[in-house]
C-alpha positions as CSV (number, residue, x, y, z in Angstrom):
1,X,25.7,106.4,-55.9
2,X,26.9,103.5,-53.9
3,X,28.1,100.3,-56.4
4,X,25.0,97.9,-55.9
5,X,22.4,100.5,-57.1
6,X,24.6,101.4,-59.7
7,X,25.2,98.1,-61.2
8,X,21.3,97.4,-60.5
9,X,20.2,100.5,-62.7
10,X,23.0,99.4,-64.6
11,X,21.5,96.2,-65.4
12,X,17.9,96.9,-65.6
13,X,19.0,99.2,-68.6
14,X,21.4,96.9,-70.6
15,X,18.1,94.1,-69.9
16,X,15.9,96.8,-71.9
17,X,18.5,97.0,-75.0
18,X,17.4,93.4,-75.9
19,X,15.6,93.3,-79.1
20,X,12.3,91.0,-79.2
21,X,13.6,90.1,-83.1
22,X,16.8,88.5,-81.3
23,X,14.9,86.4,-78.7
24,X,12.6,85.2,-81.7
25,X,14.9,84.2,-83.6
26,X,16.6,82.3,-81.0
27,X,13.3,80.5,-80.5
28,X,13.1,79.4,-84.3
29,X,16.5,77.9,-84.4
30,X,15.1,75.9,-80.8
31,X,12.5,74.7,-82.2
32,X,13.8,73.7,-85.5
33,X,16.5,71.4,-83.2
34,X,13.3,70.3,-81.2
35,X,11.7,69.0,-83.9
36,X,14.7,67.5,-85.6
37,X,15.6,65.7,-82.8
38,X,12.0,63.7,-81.9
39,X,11.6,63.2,-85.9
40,X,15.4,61.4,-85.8
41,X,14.4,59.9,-82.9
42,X,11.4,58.5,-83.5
43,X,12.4,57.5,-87.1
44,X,15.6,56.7,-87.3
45,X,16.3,54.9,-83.6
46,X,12.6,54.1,-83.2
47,X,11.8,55.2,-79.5
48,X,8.5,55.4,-78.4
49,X,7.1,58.8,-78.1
50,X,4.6,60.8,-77.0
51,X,5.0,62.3,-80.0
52,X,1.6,64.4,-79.9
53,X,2.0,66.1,-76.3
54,X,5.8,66.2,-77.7
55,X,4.0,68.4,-80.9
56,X,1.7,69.8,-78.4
57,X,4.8,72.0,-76.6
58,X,6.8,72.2,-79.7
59,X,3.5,73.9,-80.9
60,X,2.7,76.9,-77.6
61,X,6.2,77.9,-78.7
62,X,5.4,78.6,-82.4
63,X,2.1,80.0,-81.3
64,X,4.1,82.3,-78.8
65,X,6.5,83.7,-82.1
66,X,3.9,83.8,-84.3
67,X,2.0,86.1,-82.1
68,X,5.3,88.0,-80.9
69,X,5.6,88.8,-84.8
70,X,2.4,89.8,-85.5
71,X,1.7,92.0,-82.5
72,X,5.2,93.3,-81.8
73,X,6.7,96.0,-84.0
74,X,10.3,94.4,-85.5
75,X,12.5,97.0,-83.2
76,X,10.5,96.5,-79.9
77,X,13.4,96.4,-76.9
78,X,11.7,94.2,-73.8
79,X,12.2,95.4,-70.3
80,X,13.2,93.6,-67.7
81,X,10.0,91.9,-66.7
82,X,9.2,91.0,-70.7
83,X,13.2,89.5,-71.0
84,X,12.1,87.7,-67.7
85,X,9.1,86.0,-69.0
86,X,10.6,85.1,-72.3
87,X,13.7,83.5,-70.6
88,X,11.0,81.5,-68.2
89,X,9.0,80.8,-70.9
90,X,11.7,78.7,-73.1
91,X,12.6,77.2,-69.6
92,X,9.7,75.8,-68.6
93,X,8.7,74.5,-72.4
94,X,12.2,72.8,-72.3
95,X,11.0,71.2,-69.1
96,X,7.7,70.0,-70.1
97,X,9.7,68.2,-73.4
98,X,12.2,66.6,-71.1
99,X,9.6,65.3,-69.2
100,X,8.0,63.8,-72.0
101,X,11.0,62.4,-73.3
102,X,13.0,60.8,-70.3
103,X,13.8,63.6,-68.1
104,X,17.2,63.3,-67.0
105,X,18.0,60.0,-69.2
106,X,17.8,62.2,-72.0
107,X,21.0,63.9,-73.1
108,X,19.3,66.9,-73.6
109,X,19.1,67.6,-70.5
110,X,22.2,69.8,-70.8
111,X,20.0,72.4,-73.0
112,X,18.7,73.6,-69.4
113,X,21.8,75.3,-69.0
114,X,20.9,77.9,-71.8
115,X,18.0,80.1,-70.2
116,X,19.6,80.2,-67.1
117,X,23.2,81.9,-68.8
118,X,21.6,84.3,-70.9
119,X,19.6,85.7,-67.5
120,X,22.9,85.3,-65.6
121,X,24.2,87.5,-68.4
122,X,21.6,90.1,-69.4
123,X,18.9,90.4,-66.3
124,X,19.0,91.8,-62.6
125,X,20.8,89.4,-59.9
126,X,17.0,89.4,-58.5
127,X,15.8,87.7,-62.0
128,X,18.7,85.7,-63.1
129,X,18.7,84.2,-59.2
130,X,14.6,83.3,-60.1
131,X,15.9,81.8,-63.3
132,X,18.5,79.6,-61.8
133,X,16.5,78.4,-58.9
134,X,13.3,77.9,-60.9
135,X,15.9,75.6,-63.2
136,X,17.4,73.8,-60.3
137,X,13.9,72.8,-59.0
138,X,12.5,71.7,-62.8
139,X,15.7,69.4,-62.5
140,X,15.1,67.8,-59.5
141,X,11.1,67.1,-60.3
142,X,12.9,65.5,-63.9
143,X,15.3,63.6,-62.1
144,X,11.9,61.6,-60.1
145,X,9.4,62.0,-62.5
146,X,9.0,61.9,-66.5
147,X,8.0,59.6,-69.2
148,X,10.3,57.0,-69.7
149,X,11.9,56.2,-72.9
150,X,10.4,53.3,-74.9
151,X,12.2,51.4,-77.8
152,X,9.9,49.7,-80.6
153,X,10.2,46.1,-78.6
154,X,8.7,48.0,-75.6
155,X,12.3,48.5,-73.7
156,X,12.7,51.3,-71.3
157,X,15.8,52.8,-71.5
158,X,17.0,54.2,-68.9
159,X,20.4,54.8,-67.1
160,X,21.4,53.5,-63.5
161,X,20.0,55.3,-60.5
162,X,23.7,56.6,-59.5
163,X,24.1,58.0,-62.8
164,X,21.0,59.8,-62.6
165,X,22.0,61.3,-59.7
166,X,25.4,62.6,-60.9
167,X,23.3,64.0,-64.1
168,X,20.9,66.1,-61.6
169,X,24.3,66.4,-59.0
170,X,26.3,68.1,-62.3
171,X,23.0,70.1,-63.5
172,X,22.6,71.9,-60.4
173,X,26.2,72.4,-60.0
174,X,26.7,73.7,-63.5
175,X,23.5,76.1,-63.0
176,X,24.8,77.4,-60.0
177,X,28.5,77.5,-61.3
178,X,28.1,79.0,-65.1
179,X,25.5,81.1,-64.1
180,X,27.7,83.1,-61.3
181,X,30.9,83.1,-63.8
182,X,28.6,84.6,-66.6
183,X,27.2,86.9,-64.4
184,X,30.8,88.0,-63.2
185,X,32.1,88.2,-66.4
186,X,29.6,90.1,-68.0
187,X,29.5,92.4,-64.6
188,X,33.2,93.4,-65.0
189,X,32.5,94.0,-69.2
190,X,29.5,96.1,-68.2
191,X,31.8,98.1,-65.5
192,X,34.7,98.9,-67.8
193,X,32.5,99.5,-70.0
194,X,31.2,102.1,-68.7
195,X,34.5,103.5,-67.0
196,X,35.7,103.5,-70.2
197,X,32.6,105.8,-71.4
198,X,33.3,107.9,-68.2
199,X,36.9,108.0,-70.1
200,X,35.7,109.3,-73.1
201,X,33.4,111.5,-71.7
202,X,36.3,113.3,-69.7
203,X,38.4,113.2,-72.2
204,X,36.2,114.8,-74.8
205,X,35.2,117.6,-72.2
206,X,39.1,118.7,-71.5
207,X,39.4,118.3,-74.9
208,X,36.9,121.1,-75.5
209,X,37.7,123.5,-72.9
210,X,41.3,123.4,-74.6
211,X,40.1,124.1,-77.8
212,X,37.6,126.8,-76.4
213,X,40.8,128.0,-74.9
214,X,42.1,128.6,-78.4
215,X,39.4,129.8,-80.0
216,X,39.3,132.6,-77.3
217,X,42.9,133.4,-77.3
218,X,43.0,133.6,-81.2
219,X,39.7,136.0,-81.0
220,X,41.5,138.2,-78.4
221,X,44.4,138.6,-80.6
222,X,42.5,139.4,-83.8
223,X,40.2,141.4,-82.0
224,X,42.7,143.6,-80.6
225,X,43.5,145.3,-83.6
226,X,40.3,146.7,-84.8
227,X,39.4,147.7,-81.2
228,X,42.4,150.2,-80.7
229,X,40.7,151.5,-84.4
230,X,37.8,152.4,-82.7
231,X,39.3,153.6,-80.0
232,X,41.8,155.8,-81.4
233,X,38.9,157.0,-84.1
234,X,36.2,157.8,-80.9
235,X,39.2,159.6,-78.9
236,X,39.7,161.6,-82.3
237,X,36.4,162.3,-83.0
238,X,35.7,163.6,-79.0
239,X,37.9,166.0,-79.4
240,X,36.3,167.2,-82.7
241,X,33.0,167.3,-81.1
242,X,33.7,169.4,-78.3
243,X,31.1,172.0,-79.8
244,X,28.6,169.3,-80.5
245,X,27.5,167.7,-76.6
246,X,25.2,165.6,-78.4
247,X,27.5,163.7,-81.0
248,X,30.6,164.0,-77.9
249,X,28.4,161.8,-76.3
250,X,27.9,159.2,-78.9
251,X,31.8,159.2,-79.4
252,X,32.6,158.5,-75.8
253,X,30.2,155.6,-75.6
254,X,31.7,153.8,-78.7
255,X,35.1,154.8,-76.9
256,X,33.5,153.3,-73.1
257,X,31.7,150.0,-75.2
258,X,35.5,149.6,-77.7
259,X,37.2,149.6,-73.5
260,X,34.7,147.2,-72.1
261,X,35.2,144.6,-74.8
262,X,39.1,144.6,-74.6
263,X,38.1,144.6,-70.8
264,X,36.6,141.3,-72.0
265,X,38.3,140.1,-74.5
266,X,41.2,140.3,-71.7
267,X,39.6,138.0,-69.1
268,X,38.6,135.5,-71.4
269,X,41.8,135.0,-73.5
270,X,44.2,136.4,-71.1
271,X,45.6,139.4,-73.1
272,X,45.6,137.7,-76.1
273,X,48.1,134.6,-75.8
274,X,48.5,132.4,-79.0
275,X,48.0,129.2,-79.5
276,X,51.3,127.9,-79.4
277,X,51.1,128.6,-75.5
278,X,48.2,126.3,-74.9
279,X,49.8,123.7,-76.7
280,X,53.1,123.1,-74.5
281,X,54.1,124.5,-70.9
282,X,56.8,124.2,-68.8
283,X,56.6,120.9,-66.6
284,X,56.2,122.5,-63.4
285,X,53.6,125.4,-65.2
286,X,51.4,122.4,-66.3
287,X,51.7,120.4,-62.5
288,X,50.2,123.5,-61.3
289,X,47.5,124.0,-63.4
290,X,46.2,120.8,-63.0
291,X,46.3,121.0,-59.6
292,X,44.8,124.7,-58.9
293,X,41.6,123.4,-58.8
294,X,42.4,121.3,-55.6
295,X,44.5,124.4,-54.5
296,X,41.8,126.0,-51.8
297,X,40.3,123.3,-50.1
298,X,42.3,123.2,-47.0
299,X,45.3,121.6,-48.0
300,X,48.5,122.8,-48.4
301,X,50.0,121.1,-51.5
302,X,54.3,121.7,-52.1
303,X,55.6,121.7,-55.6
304,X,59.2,120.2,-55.6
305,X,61.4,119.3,-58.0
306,X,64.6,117.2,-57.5
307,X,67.7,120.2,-57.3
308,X,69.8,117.3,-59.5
309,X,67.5,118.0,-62.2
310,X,68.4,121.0,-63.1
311,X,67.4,124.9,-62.4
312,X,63.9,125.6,-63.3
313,X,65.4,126.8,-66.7
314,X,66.1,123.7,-67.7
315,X,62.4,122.4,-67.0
316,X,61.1,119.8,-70.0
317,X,58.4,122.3,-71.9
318,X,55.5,119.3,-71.9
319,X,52.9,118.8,-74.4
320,X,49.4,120.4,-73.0
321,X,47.5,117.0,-73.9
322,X,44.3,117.4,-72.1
323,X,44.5,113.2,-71.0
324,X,47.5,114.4,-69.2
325,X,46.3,117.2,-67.5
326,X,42.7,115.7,-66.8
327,X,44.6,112.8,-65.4
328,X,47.3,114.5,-63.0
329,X,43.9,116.5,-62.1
330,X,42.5,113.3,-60.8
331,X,45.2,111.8,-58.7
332,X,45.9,115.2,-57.1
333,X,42.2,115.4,-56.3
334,X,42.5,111.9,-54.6
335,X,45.5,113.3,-52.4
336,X,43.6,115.9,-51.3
337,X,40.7,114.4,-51.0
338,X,42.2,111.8,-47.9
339,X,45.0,113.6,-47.2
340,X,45.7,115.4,-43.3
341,X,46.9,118.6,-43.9
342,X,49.6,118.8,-46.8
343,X,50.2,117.1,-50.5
344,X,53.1,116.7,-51.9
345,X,54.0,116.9,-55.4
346,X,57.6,116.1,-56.9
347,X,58.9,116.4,-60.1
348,X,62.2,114.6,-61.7
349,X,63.8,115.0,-65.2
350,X,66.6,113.8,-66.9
351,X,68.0,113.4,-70.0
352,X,65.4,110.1,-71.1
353,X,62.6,110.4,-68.1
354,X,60.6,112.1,-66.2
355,X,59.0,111.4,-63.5
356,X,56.2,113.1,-60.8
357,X,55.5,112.0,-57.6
358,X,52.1,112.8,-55.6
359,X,52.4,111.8,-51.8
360,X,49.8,112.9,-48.9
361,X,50.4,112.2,-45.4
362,X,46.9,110.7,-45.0
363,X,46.0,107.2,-44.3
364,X,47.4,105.8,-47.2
365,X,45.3,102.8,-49.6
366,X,43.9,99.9,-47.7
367,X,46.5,97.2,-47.8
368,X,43.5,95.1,-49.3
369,X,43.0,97.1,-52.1
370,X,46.3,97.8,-53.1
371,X,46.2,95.4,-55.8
372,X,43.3,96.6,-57.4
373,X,43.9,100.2,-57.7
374,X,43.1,101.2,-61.5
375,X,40.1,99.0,-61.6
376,X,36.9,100.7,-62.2
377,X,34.2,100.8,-59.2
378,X,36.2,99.3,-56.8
379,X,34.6,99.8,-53.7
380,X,35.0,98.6,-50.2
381,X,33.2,98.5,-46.4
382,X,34.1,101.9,-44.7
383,X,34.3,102.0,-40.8
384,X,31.5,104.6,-39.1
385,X,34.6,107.2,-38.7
386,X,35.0,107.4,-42.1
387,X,31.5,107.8,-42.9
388,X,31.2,110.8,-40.8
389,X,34.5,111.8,-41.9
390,X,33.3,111.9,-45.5
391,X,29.6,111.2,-45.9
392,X,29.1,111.7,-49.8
393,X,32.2,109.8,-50.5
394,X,31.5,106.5,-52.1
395,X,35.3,105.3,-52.8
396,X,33.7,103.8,-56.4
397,X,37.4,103.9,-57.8
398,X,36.5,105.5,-61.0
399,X,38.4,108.7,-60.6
400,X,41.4,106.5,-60.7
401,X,40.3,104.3,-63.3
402,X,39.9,107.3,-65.1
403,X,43.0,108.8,-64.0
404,X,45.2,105.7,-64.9
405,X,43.9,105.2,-68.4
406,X,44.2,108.4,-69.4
407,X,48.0,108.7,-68.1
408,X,48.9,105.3,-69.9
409,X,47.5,106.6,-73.2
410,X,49.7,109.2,-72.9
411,X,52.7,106.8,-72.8
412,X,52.7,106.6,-68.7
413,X,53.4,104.0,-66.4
414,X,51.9,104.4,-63.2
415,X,53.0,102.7,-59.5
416,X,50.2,103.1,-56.1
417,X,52.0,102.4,-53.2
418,X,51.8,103.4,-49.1
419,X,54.5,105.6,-48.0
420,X,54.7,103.4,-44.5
421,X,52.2,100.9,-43.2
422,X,48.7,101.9,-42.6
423,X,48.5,101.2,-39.3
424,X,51.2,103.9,-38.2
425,X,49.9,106.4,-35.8
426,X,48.4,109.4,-36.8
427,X,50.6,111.6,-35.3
428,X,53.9,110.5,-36.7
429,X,51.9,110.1,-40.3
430,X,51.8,113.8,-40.2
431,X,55.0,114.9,-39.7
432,X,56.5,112.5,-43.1
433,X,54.9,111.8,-46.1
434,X,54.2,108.9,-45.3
435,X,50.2,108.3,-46.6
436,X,49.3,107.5,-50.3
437,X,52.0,107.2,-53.3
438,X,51.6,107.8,-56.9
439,X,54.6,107.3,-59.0
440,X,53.9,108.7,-62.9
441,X,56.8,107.8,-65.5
442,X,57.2,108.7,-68.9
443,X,59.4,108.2,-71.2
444,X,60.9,112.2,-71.7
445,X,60.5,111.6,-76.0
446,X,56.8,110.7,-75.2
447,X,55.2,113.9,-74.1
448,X,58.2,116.6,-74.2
449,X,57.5,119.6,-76.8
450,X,59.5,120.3,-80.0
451,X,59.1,123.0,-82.6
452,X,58.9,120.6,-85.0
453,X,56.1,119.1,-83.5
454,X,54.1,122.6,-82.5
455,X,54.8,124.4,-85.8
456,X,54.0,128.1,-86.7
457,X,50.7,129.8,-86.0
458,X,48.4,129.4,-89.0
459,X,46.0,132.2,-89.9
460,X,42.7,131.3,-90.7
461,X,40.1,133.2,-92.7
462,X,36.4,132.2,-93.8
């Protein structure tokens, strides 16, 4: 799904989790200010009103609540369409007050700001651009055309033409202004919002498959016990039945069926391994299992480790944490994905660090984008050779996003870098590694296993 119908359907959702109760509410606490300021107005300072047409607006809006309560159930959520007309609605009643009571002379001008950053914030780019263009034009017609304000003695009051101007000049420039920084603002919450629920959601489903994992291993291992019973017992009992056919055959089904579930029991769990084995691995052991699935699509990756570090003896033995292994999956997924022919994966250790390096000799990260790698739904233009190249491929950013917050979690710091400039040619990219760069770094206390930490196998029993 490309990034502008994403953060369309995005939108028209979020504009649908607005509560009618919230909007009403809003609208009492307007009018309540409404009618405190004509009363203090017209009492206090004694201007000139037209207080009745003033009453008159005030009025349609109380109408419009009281009907909103009465016909609305309390937890009604308005679409797009409904937010839209309510947000219009408060606009244009604002209007007609202004004009009643100065237009742009009036201080309270400002207050037009308010419909126009709550659509910047909650509707469609389509609505809250309606919304800020049907604002500038209210203030240009208010800027020419409204009741003056008259004192007791019959003064208008009014503020010089150059003034007036700069009011409608800041207006329009405000509209335009707060409503684009709301709508960014709220655009970029929106997005890492949901990247971080795209997070969780990854998370949660590694998570899972780990714990399945052990649930399956500790089943084959319990299991395996009374299943040699019953096949020990059916191989006993075949030979005691050699006169009986009948009965011989019931024993060597129970022996065939006791087979075919250890048969089982042996894919699923692996033979039986215990927990303790899913809960740490040897560096490199864990390096490859996150990459095997990206292992058979074309690309040959190389797993190396630095010979300085030690012999493979010596390898770290790394927590199994599934944010780890979820997030090496992702970055090795995005080597393949744009690399040429071969990924390469390198692994450092020493006595406080350790390190993993993914490289690909493909074209390496737009020079552009560099900067913003880790962001979620970063997108950019792709040329028509890299459509064909990849035509599903949408380059939303997310798998990184994901990939980066999970590895920090874990205690990682994480460097995106271009193994040469992008614009080498292709046929000396693919003789170095010399496309995309990933540097991973822990911190060796962070994520390396200790029997202290792992503890015994517990037996369970219902």
């Amino acid at each position: 799904m490309a990034q502008p119908d994403l953060d369309l359907m995005t939108r028209a959702q979020r504009s649908s989790w607005i509560r009618l109760r919230t909007l009403i509410l809003l609208r009492w606490v307007a009018i309540f200010g409404q009618l405190t300021a004509i009363t203090v107005a017209q009492r206090l300072y004694g201007l000139q009103l037209e207080v009745g047409l003033c009453y008159l607006a005030i009025g349609v809006s109380v109408i419009g609540n009281l009907i909103a309560i009465f016909v609305f159930p309390e937890n009604k959520r308005l679409s797009e369409v409904e937010n839209l007309m309510m947000v219009m609605f408060d606009l244009l009643q604002l209007a007609v007050l202004l004009f009643l009571t100065g237009g742009l002379n009036n201080p309270f001008a400002l207050l037009m700001l308010g419909p126009v950053t709550i659509s910047a914030a909650v509707l469609t780019a389509r609505s809250a651009i309606m919304t800020g263009g049907t604002a500038i034009v209210l203030v240009t017609i208010l800027s020419e055309y409204h009741f003056p304000l008259r004192t007791d003695q019959g003064l208008i009051l009014r503020i010089p033409d150059i003034f007036v101007f700069g009011q409608w000049a800041a207006l329009v420039i405000a509209i335009v202004f707060i409503g684009a920084y709301s709508r960014r603002v709220t655009s970029e919450m929106d997005s890492m919002s949901d990247a971080l629920s795209a997070t969780q959601m990854a998370l949660a489903r590694e998570q899972k498959l780990t714990d399945l994992g052990g649930v399956v291993a500790a089943a084959a291992h319990e299991l395996g016990t009374p299943l040699a019973t019953i096949k020990l017992t059916s191989a006993e009992l075949i030979e005691e039945l050699r006169d009986t056919p009948e009965l011989r055959e019931d024993a060597e089904l129970i022996r065939d069926q006791a087979d075919r579930c250890r048969d089982i029991l042996r894919d699923m769990g692996r033979a039986g391994k215990d927990d303790l084995h899913l809960r740490q691995a040897p560096l490199m052991a864990l390096i490859t299992e996150a990459a095997e699935p990206h292992s058979h699509r074309g690309k040959h990756i190389h797993y190396t480790h630095n010979p300085e570090a030690g012999d493979e003896i010596d390898q770290p033995s790394i927590l199994r944490k599934p944010e780890i292994i979820h997030g090496l999956r992702n970055l090795i997924q995005n080597a393949v994905d744009f690399a040429t022919a071969n990924v390469w994966i390198e692994a450092n250790w020493t006595d406080t660090i350790i390190s993993l390096r993914i490289m690909d000799d493909g074209p390496g990260y737009p020079p552009q984008m560099l900067g913003r790698i880790g962001d979620p739904f970063v997108t950019r233009r792709r040329s028509l050779s890299e459509k064909q190249a990849r035509p599903a491929y949408d380059g939303m950013g997310l798998g990184l996003f994901i990939a980066k917050t999970l590895l920090e979690r874990a205690g990682a710091e994480l460097n995106f870098e271009n193994g040469s400039d992008p614009y080498t040619p292709p046929q000396r990219a693919r003789q170095a590694r010399l496309g995309a760069i990933v540097e991973v770094v822990w911190a060796r206390r962070n994520i390396e296993a200790t029997a202290s930490e792992l503890g015994p196998n517990q037996r369970f029993s219902l």
